[in-house]
C-alpha positions in Angstrom: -143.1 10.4 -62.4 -144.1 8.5 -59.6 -147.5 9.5 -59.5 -148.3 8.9 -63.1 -147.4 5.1 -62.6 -149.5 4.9 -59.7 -152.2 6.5 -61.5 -151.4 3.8 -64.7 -151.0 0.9 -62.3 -154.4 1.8 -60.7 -156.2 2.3 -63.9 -155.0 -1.0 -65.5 -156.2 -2.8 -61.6 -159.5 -1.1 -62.4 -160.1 -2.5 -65.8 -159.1 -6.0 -65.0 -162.3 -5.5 -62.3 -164.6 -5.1 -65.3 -164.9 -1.1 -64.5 -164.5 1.1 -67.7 -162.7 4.1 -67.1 -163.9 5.7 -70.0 -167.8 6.1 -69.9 -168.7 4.3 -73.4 -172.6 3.8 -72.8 -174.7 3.9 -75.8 -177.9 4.9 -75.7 -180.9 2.9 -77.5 -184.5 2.4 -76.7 -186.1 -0.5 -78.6 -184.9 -3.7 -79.0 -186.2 -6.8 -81.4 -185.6 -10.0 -80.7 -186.3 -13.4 -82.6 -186.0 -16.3 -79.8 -186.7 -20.0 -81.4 -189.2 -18.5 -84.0 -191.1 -16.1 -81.7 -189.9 -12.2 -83.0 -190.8 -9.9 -80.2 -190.0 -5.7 -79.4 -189.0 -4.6 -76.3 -188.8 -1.1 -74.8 -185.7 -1.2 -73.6 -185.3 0.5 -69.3 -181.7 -0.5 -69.2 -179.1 -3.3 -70.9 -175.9 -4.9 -69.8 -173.6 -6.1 -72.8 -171.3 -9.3 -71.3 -167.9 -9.4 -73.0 -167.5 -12.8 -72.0 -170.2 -14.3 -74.2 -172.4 -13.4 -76.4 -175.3 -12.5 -73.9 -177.0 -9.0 -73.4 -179.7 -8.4 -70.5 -182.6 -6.2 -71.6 -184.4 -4.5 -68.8 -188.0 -3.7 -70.0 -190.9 -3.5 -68.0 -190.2 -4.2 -64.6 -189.2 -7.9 -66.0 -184.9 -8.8 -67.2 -183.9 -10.7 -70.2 -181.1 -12.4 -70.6 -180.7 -12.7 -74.9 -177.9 -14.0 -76.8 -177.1 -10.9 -78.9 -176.9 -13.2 -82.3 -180.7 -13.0 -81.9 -181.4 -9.4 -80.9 -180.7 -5.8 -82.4 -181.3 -2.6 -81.1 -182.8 0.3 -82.4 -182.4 4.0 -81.2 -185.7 5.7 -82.0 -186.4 9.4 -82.4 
């Protein structure tokens, strides 16, 4: 009994750090954007969703972007 509390206690400390337990990654390639007019695509490398705001940061190309995610959807290709 002891060692299932531990093991709760630890996994709630863990998620108040940000870490997910549970791997929930989504997998998407392409993303288009619209940013003050301009639409763009972007191939996506990599993203990082913030639960704190509304940003996402795209990694495509060697270059980051740091997007609001009211003006960008992703698109799983293929």
């Amino acid at each position: 009994m002891k060692k299932i509390l531990l093991i709760g206690g630890l996994l709630l400390l863990l998620t108040g750090c940000n870490y997910e337990p549970i791997d929930l990654t989504y997998s998407y390639n392409k993303a288009v954007c619209n940013y003050d007019g301009d639409k763009f695509e972007l191939h996506i490398d990599g993203w990082k969703d913030y639960t704190d705001g509304e940003q996402i940061q795209v990694k495509s190309g060697g270059k980051v972007y740091l997007i609001s995610a009211n003006k960008c959807y992703f698109i799983k290709e293929g």
